[in-house]
SEVO-554003 format. One record per residue (C-alpha): z, x, y. Coordinates in steps of 0.1 Angstrom, whole numbers, padded with zeros to 4 digits, always signed. Layout:
BEGIN
ZXY...
// end
This chain:
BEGIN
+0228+0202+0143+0203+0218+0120+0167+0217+0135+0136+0226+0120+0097+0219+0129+0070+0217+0103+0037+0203+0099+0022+0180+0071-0007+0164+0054+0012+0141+0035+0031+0114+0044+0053+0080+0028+0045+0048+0033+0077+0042+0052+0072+0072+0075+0035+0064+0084+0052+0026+0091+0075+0043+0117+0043+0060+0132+0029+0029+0131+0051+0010+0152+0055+0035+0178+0023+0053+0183-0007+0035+0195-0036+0059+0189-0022+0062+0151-0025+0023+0148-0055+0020+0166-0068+0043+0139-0055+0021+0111-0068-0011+0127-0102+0001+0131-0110+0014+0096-0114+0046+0103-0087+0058+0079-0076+0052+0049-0044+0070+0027-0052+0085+0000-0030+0104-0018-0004+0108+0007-0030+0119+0029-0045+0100+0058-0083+0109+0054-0117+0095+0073-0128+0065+0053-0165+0085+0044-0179+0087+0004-0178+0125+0018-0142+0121+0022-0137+0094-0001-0142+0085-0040-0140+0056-0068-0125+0067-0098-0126+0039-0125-0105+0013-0100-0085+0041-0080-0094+0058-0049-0089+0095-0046-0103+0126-0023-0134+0141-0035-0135+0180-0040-0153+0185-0007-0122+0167+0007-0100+0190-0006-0114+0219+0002-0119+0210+0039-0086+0191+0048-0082+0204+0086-0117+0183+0089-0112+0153+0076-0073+0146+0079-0045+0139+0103-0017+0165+0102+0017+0154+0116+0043+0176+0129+0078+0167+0114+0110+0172+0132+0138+0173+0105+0171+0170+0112+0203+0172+0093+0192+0190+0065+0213+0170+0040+0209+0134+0013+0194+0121+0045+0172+0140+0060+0154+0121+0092+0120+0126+0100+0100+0125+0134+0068+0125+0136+0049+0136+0166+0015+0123+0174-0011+0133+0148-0030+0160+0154-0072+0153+0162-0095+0181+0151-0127+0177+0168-0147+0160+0142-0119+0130+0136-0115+0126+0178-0156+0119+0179-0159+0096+0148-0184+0069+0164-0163+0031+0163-0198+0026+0143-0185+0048+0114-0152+0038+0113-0159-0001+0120-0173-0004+0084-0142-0019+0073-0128-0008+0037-0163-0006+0024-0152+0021+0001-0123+0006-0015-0144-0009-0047-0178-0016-0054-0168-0053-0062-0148-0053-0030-0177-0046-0007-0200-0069-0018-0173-0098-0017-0169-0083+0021-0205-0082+0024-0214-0118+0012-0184-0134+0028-0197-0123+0064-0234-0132+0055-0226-0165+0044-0209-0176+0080-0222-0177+0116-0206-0172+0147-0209-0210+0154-0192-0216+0118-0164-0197+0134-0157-0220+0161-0165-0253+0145-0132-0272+0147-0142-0288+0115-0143-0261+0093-0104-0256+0088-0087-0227+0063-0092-0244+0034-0128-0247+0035-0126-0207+0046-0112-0202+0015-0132-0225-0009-0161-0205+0008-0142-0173-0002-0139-0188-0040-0179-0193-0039-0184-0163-0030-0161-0145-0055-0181-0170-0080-0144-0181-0092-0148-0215-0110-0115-0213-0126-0078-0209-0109-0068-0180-0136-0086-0150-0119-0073-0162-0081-0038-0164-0096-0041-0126-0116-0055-0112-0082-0032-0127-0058+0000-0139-0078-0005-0174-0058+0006-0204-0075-0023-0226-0086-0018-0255-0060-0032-0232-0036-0065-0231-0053-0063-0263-0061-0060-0273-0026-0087-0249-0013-0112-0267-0040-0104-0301-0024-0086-0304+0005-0111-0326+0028-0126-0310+0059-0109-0328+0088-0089-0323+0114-0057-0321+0115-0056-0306+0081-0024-0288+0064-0028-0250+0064-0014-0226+0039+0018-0204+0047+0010-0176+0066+0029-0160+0040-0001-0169+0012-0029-0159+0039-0010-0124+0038-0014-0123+0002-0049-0135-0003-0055-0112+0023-0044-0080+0005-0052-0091-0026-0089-0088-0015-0081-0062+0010-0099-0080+0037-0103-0060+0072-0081-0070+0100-0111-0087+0115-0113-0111+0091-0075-0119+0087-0074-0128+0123-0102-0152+0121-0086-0169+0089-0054-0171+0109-0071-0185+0139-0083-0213+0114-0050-0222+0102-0038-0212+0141-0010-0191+0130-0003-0158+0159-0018-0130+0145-0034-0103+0168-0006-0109+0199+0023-0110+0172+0043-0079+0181+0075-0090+0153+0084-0064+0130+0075-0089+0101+0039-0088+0116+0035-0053+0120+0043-0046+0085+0018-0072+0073-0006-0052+0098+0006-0016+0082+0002-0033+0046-0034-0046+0053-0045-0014+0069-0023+0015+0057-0020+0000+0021-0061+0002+0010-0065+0002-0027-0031+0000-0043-0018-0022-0064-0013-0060-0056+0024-0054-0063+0031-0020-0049+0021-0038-0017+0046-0074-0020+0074-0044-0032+0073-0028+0005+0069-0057+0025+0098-0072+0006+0118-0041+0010+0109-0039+0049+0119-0075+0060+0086-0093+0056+0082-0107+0019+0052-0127+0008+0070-0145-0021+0096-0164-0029+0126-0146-0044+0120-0155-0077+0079-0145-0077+0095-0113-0059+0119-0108-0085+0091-0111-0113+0068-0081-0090+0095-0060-0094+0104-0060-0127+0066-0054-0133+0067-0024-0105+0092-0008-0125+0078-0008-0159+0046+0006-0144
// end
């Protein structure tokens, strides 16, 4: 059997998935914020590390030019040196600036990802308390209606563009009744919204709390790609994102709304 060891920057989606799922510290990094892929490359989430380009993220020249300090490099193990060449990856290596970036730095969510998305982070947090958390009256609907005042969306159209939800489910956010013992949405459209917005995985738990779906304890494979998507998936397209979960066992759509992504994936 051929053998060969390498090490690289850059990485798939479906490789850093398998890393994911089988190496803590890697998803602990993930979870936290503290990195972000870009360009194949999983980098600090820093404006030193880190840019806006129109609506696109990319490294900035100082990132470039100083990799080693600001990136995880895996060491590959390829075998078969054929069509189907398998991968495995080792644990990243840590240079000494990533292994002492403060949980304060990296715990900033995906404040980077787009000015628009920061401040919808920003205002959503400000406009709840820890006690709105925990009040049993405030289901996931009204979460979400607070969401659509905050994104200062008056009309279904945007909502539907961003998330490719059907209107009922803004329709049902707008007035669906506070009480308990409400309907929730699918876990499925919670996903969705989710990554639409690309909310932190702080505050996906606490909307699946609401609508007390499993989220944080839910060791599937289904929920570990939602977790990889939400977290591994920062800044790409709405339907580059339903495309690998629906190619990895954990779609967000119905077959029809899937088939409809696709077709749009591949004329892109």
């Amino acid at each position: 059997m051929f053998e060969k060891t390498t090490h690289t920057r850059a990485i798939s989606h479906d490789e850093a998935f398998q890393e994911y799922c089988r190496n803590q510290k890697f998803r602990e990094m993930l979870d936290s914020g503290c990195y972000i892929r870009i360009q194949e490359k999983f980098v600090l989430n820093s404006p030193e590390y880190v840019q806006l380009n129109g609506k696109d993220l990319e490294l900035t020249d100082y990132a470039w030019d100083n990799l080693p300090e600001c990136s995880l490099l895996f060491k590959a193990v390829i075998r078969n040196e054929d069509a189907s060449v398998a991968k495995n990856f080792e644990p990243p290596r840590i240079t000494r600036r990533t292994h002492f970036a403060t949980a304060a730095e990296g715990m900033k969510w995906h404040s980077h990802v787009n000015d628009i998305h920061k401040e919808i982070h920003t205002k959503f947090f400000a406009s709840f308390g820890s006690k709105d958390w925990r009040d049993e009256s405030i289901n996931c609907w009204d979460m979400l209606n607070r969401f659509f005042d905050v994104l200062e969306i008056q009309y279904p159209n945007k909502f539907i563009e961003d998330t490719f939800l059907g209107r009922h489910y803004y329709d049902r956010a707008k007035n669906e009744p506070a009480r308990k013992g409400s309907t929730r949405p699918a876990k499925e459209a919670l996903i969705a919204f989710s990554l639409a917005y690309d909310l932190p995985l702080e505050i996906v738990a606490k909307f699946m709390d609401k609508a007390e779906y499993t989220f944080n304890s839910d060791l599937s494979s289904k929920n570990r790609c939602y977790k990889y998507a939400l977290t591994g998936m920062v800044g790409e397209p709405m339907e580059i994102k339903a495309k690998w979960l629906a190619d990895n066992g954990a779609p967000i759509f119905s077959k029809k709304e899937q088939k409809e992504i696709d077709s749009r994936v591949s004329e892109s």
